[in-house]
N, C-alpha and C positions, 0 to 999 in steps of 0.2 A: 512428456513435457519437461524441459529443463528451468533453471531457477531464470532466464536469461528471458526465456518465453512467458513466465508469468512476468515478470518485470516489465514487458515488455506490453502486455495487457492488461494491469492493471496501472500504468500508466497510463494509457487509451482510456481508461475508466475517469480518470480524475483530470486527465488535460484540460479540458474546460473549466476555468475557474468554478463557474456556476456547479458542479457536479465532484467539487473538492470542497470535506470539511475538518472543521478542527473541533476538538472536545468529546469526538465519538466515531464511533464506526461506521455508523450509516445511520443516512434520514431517507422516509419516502419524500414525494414532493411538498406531499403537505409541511413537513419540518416533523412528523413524528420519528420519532429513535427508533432502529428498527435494527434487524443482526445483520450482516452484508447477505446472507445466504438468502432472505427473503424474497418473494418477487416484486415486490413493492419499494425493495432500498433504487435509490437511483441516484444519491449523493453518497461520496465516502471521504473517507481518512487515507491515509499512504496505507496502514495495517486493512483497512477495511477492503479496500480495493484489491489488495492481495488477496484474503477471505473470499472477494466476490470471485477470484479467479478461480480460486481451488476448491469452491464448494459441490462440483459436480463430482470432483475425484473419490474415489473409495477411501475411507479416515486413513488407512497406512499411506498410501500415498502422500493424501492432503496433506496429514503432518510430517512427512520427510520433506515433501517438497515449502511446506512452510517454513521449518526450521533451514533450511540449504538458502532458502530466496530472503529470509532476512538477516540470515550471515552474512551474505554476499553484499544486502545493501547497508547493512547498518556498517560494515566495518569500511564507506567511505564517511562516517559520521565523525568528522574530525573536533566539532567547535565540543571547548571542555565541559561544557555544563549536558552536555547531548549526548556524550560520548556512549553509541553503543545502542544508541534506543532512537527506534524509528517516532514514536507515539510520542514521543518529547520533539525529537525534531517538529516531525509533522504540524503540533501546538504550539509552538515557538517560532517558526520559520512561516517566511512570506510564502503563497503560490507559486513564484516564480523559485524560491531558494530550493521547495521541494521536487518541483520536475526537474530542477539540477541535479540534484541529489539522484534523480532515479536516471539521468542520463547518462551523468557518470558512472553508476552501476551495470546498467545498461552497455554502454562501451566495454568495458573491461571483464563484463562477468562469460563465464563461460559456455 
């Protein structure tokens, strides 16, 4: 899997407003907090949604390919108060600002 392919599914994950949140990783449907890797999460955050992509990989994998997929997205994170950090974006930005965010990573990432 490349950073390009989880970007690309964990966008799929949170496209629907209803199943994008802010202030945490993951909720089940009821609104309980839950880790994204649970089977029970089915709402996420931009970071959670990633989480929910790379939880089936072996840990070396998961965390290379987590560190490579939030290099790639966070360094189009231009606005100064955000700079660099997905989970600020994600908290701070509309629905719409954040499927930007991952589109544009998306196009350009490799």
């Amino acid at each position: 899997m490349t950073p390009k392919e989880v970007l690309i599914k964990a966008k799929a994950l949170i496209a629907d407003r209803r199943n994008w949140i802010q202030g945490m990783e993951a909720r089940a449907a009821s609104g309980q907090p839950l880790p994204p890797e649970h089977p029970s999460a089915c709402r996420f955050c931009s970071i959670g949604a990633v989480e929910r992509v790379l939880a089936p990989l072996p840990a070396a994998e998961h965390y290379r390919l987590k560190e490579q997929t939030l290099n790639e997205i966070e360094s189009h994170i231009t606005t100064s108060a955000v700079i660099g950090k997905l989970w600020r974006f994600n908290d701070s930005h509309t629905h719409e600002g954040v499927m930007a965010l991952f589109d544009k990573a998306i196009k350009e990432a490799t």
